[in-house]
N, C-alpha and C positions, 0 to 999 in steps of 0.2 A: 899075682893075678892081674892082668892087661881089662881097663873095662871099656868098652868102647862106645862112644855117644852117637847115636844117630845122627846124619844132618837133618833139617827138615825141610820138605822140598813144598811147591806151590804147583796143585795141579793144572795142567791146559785149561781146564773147563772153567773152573774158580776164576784165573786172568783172564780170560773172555769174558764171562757174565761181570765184572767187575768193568769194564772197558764198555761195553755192551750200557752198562748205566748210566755210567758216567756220559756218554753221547745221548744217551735218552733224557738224562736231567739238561745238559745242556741247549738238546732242542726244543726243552719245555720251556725254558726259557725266553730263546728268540719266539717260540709262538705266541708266549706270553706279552711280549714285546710287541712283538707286532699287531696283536688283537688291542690293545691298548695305544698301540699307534694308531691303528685301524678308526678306534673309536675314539679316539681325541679327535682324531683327524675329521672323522663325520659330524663330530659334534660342533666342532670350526666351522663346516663346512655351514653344515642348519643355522650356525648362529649367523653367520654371512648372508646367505640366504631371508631368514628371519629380519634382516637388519634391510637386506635390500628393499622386500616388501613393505615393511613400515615404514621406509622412508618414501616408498611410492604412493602408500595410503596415506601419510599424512597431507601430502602435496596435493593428491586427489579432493579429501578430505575440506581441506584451506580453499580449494579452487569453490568447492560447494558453497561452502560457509561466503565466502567474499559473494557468489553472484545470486546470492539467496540476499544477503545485506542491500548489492546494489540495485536488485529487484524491490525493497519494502524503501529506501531512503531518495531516493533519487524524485526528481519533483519536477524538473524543466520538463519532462516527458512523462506518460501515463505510468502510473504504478504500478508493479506487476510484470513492466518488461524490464528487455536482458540488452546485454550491447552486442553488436554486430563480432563476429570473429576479427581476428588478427589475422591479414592474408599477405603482408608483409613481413613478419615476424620483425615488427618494431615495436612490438607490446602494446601498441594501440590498438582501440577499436580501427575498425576502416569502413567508412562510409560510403555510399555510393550516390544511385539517383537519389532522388525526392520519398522514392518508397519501397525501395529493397535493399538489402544488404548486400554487397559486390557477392560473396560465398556465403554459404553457410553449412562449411566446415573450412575452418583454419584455427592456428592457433590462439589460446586462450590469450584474451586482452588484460595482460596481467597489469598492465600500468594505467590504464583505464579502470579497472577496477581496487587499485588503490595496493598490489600487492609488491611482495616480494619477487627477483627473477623466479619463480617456480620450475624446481625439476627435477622431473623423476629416477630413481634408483640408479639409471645408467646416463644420466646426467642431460635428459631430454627434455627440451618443452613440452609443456601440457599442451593437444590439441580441442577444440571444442566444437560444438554443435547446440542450435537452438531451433525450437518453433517459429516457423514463419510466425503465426499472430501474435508472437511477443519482442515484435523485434523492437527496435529503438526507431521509430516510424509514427508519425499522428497518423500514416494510413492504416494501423490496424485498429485505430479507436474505434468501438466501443472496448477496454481492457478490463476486465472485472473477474469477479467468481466462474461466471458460466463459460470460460474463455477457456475452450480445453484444450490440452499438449496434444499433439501431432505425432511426437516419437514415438516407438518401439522399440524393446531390446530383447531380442531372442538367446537362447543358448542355456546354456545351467540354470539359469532363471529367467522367466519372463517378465515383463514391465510394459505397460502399455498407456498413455495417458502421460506420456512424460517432455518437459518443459524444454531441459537440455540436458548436454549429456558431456562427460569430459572425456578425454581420453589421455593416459600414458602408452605412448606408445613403445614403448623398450627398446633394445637393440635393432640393429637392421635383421631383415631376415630374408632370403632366397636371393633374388637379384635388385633388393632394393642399394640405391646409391643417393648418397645424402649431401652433396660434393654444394660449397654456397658459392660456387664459382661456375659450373659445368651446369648447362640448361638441356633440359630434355621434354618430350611432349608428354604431356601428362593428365594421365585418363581420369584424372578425377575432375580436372576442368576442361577438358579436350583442348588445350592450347599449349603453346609452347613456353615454361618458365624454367628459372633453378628448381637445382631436383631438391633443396632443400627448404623449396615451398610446395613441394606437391604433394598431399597428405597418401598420396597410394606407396611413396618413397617409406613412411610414416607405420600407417596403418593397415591390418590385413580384412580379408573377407569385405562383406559388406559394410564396413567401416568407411572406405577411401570410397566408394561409389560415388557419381558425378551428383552435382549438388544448383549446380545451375538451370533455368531454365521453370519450364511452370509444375514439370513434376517433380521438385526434388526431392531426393531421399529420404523417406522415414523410417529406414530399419535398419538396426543396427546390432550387433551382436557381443556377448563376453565369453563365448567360445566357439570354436571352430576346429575340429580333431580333424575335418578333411584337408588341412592346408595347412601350412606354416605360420603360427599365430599366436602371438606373443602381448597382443594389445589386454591393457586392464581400464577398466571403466568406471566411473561411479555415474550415477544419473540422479536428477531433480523433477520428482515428479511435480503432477499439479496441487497435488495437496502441500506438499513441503514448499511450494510459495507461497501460494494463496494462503493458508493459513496463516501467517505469518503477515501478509501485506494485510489480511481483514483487520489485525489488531491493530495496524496503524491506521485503517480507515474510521473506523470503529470510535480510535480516540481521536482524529479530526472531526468526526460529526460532534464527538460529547465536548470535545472544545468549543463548538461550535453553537450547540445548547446551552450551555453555560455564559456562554458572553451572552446571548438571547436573555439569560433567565439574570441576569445581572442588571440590563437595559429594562428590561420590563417588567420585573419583580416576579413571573410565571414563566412557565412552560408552554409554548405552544400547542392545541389540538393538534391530535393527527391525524391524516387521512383516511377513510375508511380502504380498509384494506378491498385490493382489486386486481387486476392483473394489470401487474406493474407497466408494461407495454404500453398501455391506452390510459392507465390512469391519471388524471391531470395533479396528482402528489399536491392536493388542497385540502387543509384543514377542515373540520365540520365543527361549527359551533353549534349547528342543531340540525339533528341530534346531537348534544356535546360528544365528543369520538376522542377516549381516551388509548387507544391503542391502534397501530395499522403501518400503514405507509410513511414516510417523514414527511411531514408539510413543506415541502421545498418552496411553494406557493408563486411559481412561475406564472400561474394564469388569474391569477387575480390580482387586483392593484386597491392597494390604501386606498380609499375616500373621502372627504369629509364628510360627517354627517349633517352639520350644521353651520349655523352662523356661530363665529365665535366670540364670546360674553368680555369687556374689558372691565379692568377695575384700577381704581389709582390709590395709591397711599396717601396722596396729600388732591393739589385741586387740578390736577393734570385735568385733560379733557379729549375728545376725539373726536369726528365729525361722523362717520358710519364704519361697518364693515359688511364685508362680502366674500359672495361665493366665486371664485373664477374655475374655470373648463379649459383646460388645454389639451393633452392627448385624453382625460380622461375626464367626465362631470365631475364638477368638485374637486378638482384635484388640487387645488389651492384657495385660501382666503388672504385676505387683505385687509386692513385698516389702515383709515384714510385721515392725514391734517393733525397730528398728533403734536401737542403740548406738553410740556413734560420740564418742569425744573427739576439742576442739580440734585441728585439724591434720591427723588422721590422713585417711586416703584411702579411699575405698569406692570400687572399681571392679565395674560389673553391666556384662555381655556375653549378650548373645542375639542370635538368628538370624532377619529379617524378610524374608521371604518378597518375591520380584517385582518389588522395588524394581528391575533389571535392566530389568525387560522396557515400563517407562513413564517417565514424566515427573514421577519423584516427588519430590520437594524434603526436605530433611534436616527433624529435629524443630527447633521454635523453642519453644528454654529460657524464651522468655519470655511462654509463651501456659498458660496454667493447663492448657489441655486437651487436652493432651500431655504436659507435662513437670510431673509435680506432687508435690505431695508432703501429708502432715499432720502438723502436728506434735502433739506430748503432749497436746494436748488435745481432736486430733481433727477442727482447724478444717483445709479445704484451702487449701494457698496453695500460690505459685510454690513450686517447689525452689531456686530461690537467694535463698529468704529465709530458710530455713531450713538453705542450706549454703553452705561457699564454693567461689569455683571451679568452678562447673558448667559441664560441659562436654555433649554427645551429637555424636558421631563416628561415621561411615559407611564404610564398604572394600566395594566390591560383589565378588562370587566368582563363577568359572567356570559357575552355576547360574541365576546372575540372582537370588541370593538377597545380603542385604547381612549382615557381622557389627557391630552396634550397638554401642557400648560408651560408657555412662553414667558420667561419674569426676565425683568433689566430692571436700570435704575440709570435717571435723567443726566448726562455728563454733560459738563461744561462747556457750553459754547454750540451747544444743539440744542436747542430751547424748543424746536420745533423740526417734525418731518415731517415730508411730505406723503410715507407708509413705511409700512413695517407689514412683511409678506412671507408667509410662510407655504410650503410646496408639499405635495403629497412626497413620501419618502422612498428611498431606492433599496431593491430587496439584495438580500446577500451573496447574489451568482452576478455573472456578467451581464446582465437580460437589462442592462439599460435601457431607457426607455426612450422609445423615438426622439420625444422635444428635446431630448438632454444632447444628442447627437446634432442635433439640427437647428439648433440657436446657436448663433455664436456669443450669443453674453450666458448661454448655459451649456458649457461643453461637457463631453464626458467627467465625471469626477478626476482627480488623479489618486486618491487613495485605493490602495487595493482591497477589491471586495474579501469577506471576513469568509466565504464558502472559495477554497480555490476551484480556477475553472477544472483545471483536470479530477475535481469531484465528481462534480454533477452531469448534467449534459447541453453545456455548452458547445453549440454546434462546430467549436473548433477544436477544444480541447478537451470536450466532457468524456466519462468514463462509464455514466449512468451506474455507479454505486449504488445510488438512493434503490435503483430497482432492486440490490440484494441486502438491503437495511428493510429493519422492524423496527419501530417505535411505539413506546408505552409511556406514560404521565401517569403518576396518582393523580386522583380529582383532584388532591389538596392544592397540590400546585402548578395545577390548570389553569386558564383562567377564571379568573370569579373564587377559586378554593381559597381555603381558611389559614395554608400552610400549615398543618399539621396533618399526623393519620389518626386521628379523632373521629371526627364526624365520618370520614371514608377510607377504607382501609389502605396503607401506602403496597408499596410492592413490595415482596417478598422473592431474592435470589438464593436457590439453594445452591451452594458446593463454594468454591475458594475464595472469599470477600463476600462472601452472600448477608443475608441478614432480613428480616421484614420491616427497616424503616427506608426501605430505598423510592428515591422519588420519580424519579424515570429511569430509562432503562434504552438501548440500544443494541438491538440483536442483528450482529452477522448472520448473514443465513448459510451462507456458501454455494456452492456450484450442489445443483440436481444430486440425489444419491438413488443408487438403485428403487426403481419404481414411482419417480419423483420425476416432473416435465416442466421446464422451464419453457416459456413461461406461461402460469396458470392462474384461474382468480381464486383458487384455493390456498390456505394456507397451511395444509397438510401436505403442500406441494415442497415448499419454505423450509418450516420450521418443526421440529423432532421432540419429541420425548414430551416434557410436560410445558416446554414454549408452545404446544399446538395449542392450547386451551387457554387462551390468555383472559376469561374471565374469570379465573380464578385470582388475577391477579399474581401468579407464582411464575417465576421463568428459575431457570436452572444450566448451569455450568457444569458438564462433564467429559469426559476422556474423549477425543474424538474417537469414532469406527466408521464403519463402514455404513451404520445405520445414524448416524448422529456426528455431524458438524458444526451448529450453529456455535456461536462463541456471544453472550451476552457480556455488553461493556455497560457497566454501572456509573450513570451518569452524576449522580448525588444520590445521599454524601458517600 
């Protein structure tokens, strides 16, 4: 019997659907591939992206931080301003007349402001813009709080009130040409320069607008969907300087108190608050006026009150003393024919008037035209050339008046002057006083006064601060006070370093806030929150807002 095996065969359909897979697994593949290429590749992409931004914001960022610094540091010039643009792109400032800045849009003055080459993401210089009234000019002085930015910046966000403004301007974009060789005319300064100084080459929209002239540009933009626009911005508003320059002003006045309260063992009264404009910033000793305006005390001048009393150690002797009047009654005494062996001690005491009620710094022994003396022959010279140990010593009194007291001791070979003369004293601003300028044996001091001029309101350099300062004294250590908070309660700061043994007090006010006029003789115009009520004795330090700016600097301890 024959048995016979089947072959086995594979039908058409089975090798098709089999083949048919096989190309279907394979293309699952390459899709898989490629969606994973797809998204590497995006992810590259964003991270590049992401990397180019943060390199432009930091740059932006650094451009802030530098001209916010060189706005609160900088001192030849008023505090508060900014430096002119770079229109050469040599990284300097660029100067012009006596009182404009040549543009005011050019590139950022990176090397004037102390930086790094700064550049943005596509390897560009930072451009810049400021407020005219904060240029680097003594012609915008008065520079302070009330001094408000001029900018705008419309687009995704608004901003108004703003100081300056940076720009990255990124790649070129439509028919801009950036060539440091090829000059073209150029509509942002209507003149003919290289195109890679002319910021329309640069920036788009109202960014590159013409910047010259008495109307220049104040508005500026960080988007623009009608046009080609590729520029990013950061801006400095007025609060983000100023706040910052108050705390350096703040601790120049409390420096300034302190040397005061070092010299004369108190605190100066301070002026009854008024509208700072017209106010003549003069202490009150009576009423005693522990809180108000700073006693800058420009309009009043030391006096003597009296004759002044001598005493000797041993059998010294003297023939009178007296009053003299030069620009002011009393404004100096003298004693006349003076005796005095080796060793022995002359002690003169008199009574100077007002020294309370300002900013008036002790006598310096080593200025002829104050502390002087003659000797036997009549020639003027220092008094510690002609005695030893010279001293002048201050104690202010319940009055606001101070007791002086002049001590030396007899040196060898001056057995006898012919006076010993002491001068009403020079207050702590520039406000020298007529005779000082106009004697030639008493010319101006050469030390420099302890208030710098760009403080106050020196008619060359002043900044009139004092009009955005509040001052407060505990009685204790007023004049006349006991030095403790005993008998009268000290001051009380609430919030960061606060406490209630604090002795004076120094409030920033800042620039006007919604519903607030500078300037006014209220001080609900001023000062916010629980500073409005200063007979409580309570001031307070909190978050700035929109409703609340003052910044209280705690003067002691």
């Amino acid at each position: 019997m024959i048995t016979h095996t089947m072959p086995t065969y594979h039908t058409l359909g089975s090798s098709r659907d089999g083949q048919r897979g096989g190309a279907l697994l394979v293309m699952l593949v390459i899709l898989v591939i490629g969606i994973t290429t797809a998204f590497v590749t995006s992810l590259s992409s964003t991270a590049i992206s992401n990397q180019r931004n943060q390199t432009t914001a930091e740059a932006l960022a650094q451009a802030k931080e530098a001209l916010i610094g060189y706005a609160v540091t900088k001192t030849d010039y008023p505090l508060g301003n900014l430096p002119c643009p770079d229109t050469d792109d040599d990284g300097t400032s660029d100067a012009g007349g006596s009182t404009e800045c040549p543009q005011y849009i050019g590139r950022l003055p990176w090397k004037t402001l102390g930086l790094p080459d700064l550049r943005d993401s596509t390897g560009e210089r930072l451009w810049y813009t400021l407020s005219r009234n904060v240029r680097r000019y003594a012609s915008v002085r008065p520079l302070n709080s009330d001094t408000a930015g001029t900018l705008n910046v419309t687009g995704t966000k608004t901003e108004n009130n703003l100081i300056a403004i940076v720009f990255s301007p990124g790649s070129n974009v439509g028919t801009q040409s950036r060539s440091t060789t090829q000059t073209t005319f150029c509509t942002t300064t209507n003149t003919t320069i290289l195109e890679s100084r002319c910021a329309a080459n640069y920036l788009e929209g109202s960014n590159d607008d013409p910047s010259p002239g008495a109307a220049p540009n104040l508005n500026y933009q960080n988007a623009n969907s009608g046009i080609d626009f590729n520029d990013q911005l950061i801006s400095i508003s007025h609060d983000q300087i100023f706040s910052t320059v108050e705390k350096r002003i703040g601790n120049e006045i409390k420096n300034i108190l302190n040397t005061y309260y070092a010299a004369w063992g108190a605190f100066p009264f301070a002026a009854p608050f008024a509208d700072p404009f017209v106010s003549s910033f003069t202490g009150s000793a009576s009423p005693a006026t522990y809180s108000g305006l700073l006693p800058v005390g420009n309009n009043i001048m030391p006096t003597w009150a009296n004759i002044p009393t001598v005493s000797f150690s041993g059998s010294g002797s003297y023939d009178y003393c007296e009053l003299r009047s030069d620009n002011a009654i009393n404004s100096r005494w003298r004693c006349m024919d003076i005796a005095i062996s080796t060793g022995e001690t002359i002690t003169i005491t008199g009574t100077l008037n007002n020294v309370g009620r300002g900013l008036w710094r002790p006598h310096n022994i080593n200025n002829v035209c104050e502390v002087r003396a003659r000797n036997s022959s009549g020639t003027t010279v220092l008094a510690t050339s002609v005695l030893d140990n010279v001293s002048v010593t201050g104690s202010l009194n319940s009055n606001g008046s101070a007791t002086i007291v002049f001590q030396a001791r007899g040196k060898a070979g001056y057995a006898t002057l012919q006076r010993i003369e002491l001068r009403d004293i020079l207050d702590f601003t520039t406000d020298i006083k007529s005779y000082y300028n106009s004697s030639p044996s008493c010319p101006q001091p050469s030390t420099s006064p302890v208030i710098p001029a760009w403080l106050f309101d020196d008619p060359t350099d002043g900044n009139n601060w004092h009009q955005v300062a509040y001052y407060a004294v505990s009685q204790g250590y007023a004049p006349g006070g006991d030095h403790t908070c005993t008998t009268s309660p000290c001051l009380t700061v609430n919030g960061q370093s606060g406490g209630s043994d604090k002795q004076a007090v120094v409030v920033m006010t800042g620039g006007a806030l919604a519903g607030q006029t500078h300037p006014q003789s209220t001080i609900a115009h001023y000062l916010e929150g629980e500073n409005v009520t200063p007979v409580d004795f309570i001031y307070e330090n909190k978050t700035r807002a929109s409703t609340f700016n003052d910044q209280v600097i705690i003067v002691a301890p």
